[in-house]
N, C-alpha and C positions, 0 to 999 in steps of 0.2 A: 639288177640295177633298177633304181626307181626313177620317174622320173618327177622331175621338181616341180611343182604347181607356182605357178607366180598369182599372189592373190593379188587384187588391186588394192592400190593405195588411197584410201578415200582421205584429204586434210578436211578435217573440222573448222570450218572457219565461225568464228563468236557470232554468234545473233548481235543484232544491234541489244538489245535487250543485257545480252550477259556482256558486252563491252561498257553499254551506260554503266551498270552495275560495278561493274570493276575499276571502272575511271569515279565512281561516285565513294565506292569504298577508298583509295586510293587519295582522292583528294579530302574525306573527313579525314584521314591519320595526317596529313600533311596541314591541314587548319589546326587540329586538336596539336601536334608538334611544335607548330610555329607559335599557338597561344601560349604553349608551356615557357616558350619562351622570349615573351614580350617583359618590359619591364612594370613592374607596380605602378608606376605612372599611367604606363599606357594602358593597363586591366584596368584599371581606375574611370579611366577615360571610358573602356568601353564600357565599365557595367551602369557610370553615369547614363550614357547612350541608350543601351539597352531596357534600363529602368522606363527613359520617357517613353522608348518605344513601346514597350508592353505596354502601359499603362495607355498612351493611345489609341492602342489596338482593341483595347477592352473595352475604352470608348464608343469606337465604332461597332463593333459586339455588340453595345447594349442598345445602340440606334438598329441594327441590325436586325435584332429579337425582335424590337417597337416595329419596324415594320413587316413583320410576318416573315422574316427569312428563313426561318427553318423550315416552316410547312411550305412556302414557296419553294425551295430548295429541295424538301423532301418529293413533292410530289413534279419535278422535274428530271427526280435522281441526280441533280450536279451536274450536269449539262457541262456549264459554266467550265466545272473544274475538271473535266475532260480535257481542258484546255491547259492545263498546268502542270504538263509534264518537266517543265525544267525552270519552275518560278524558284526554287529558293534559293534565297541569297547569302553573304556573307554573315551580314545581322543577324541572320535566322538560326544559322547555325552556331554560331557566336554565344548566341543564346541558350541555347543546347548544351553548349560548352561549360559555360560559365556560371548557369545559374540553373540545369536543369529543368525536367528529367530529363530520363535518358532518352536520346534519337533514334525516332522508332525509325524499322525495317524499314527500307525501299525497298519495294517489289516493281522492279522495270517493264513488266507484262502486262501492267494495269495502266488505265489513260494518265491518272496519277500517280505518281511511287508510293503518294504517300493516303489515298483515298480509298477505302476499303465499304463495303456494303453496308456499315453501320456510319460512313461518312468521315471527315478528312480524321486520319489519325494526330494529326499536330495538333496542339493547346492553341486557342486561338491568339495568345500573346508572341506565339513562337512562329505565325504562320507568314506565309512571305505576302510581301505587300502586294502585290496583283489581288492575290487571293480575298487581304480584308480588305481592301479598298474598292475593290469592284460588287456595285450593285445594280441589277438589271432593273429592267422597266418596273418591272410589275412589284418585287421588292419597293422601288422611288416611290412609285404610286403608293402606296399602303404608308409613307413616310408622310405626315403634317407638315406644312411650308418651314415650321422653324427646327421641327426633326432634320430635314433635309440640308437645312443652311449650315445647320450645325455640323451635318458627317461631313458634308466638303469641306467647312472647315479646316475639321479634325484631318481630313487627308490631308488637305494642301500640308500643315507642320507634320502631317510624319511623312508626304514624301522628302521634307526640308531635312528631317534625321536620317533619312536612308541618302539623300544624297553628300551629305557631310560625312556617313562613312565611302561613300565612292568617293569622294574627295580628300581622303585619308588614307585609306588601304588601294594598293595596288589590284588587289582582288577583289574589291568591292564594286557594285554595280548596280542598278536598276535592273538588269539581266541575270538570270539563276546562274550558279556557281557551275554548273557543267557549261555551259557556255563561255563563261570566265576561263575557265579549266583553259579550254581548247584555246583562247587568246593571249593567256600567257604565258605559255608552253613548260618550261621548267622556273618560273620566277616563283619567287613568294605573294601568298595570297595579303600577308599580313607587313609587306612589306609598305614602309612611310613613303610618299609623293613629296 
């Protein structure tokens, strides 16, 4: 007669890291689902939206450039975007969706999902508003008085587009869509107000 070894039981419980990930997979097939199906009206609407967006974004990019933000940027390695673990938003993805490419990896082990050694993986028209709208001191400074006047401008109307889609979709916000996730629990992201 043998006798029986009881092994223990060890449960695996998810890292925060492969939970983000799973809830971040989870709600792109549920944005990508719910756009499939919105009506032609309402894709219309968003790609109108979309369009100004990008096109702002690219704006502030090129004031971005004028005041030395890469090399700024580069030689701080993104500090900044350390901070942007859960910026993107509805729009963002939307974007992704709608009008391409395709939405690169999140990797949840990184300060950002989406910032990698060669710097943010997103097209700067796709990136989430935190990210193009925020420029630090040193960036301003390297900005000429009416470079400057000009990017707040350019902010103030596109946070006025980003907040017309929180003011439209259920799942849209000023706050990244994994945060959204957790406050609307099973609703739709794409549902009307």
């Amino acid at each position: 007669m043998t006798a029986s070894v009881m092994l223990p039981l060890f449960i695996l419980m998810p890292t925060e890291e492969q939970s983000r990930k799973r809830c971040w997979q989870q709600l792109v097939a549920q944005v990508e689902s719910e756009y499939r199906q919105l009506s032609a009206d309402e894709m219309s609407w968003i790609a109108a939206q979309l369009l100004k967006i990008e096109e702002l974004q690219l704006q502030l990019d090129r004031l971005f450039i004028r005041g030395r933000g890469e090399q700024v940027c580069a030689a701080c390695l993104g500090g900044c975007c350390a901070k942007g673990h859960n910026h993107m938003t509805l729009p963002n993805l939307l974007s992704f969706l709608q009008r391409g490419p395709r939405l690169p990896q999140a990797d949840f082990s990184r300060t950002c999902p989406f910032l990698t050694t060669d710097g943010c993986q997103l097209p700067v028209s796709h990136r989430p508003y935190n990210c193009i709208s925020f420029v630090c001191d040193r960036i301003e400074e390297n900005l000429i008085q009416e470079d400057r006047t000009r990017f707040y401008a350019i902010e103030r109307e596109l946070r006025r587009l980003y907040q017309e889609f929180a003011g439209r979709y259920s799942g849209a916000a000023m706050t990244g869509l994994l945060i959204q996730a957790q406050r609307l629990g099973n609703q739709p992201f794409l549902s009307r107000k």
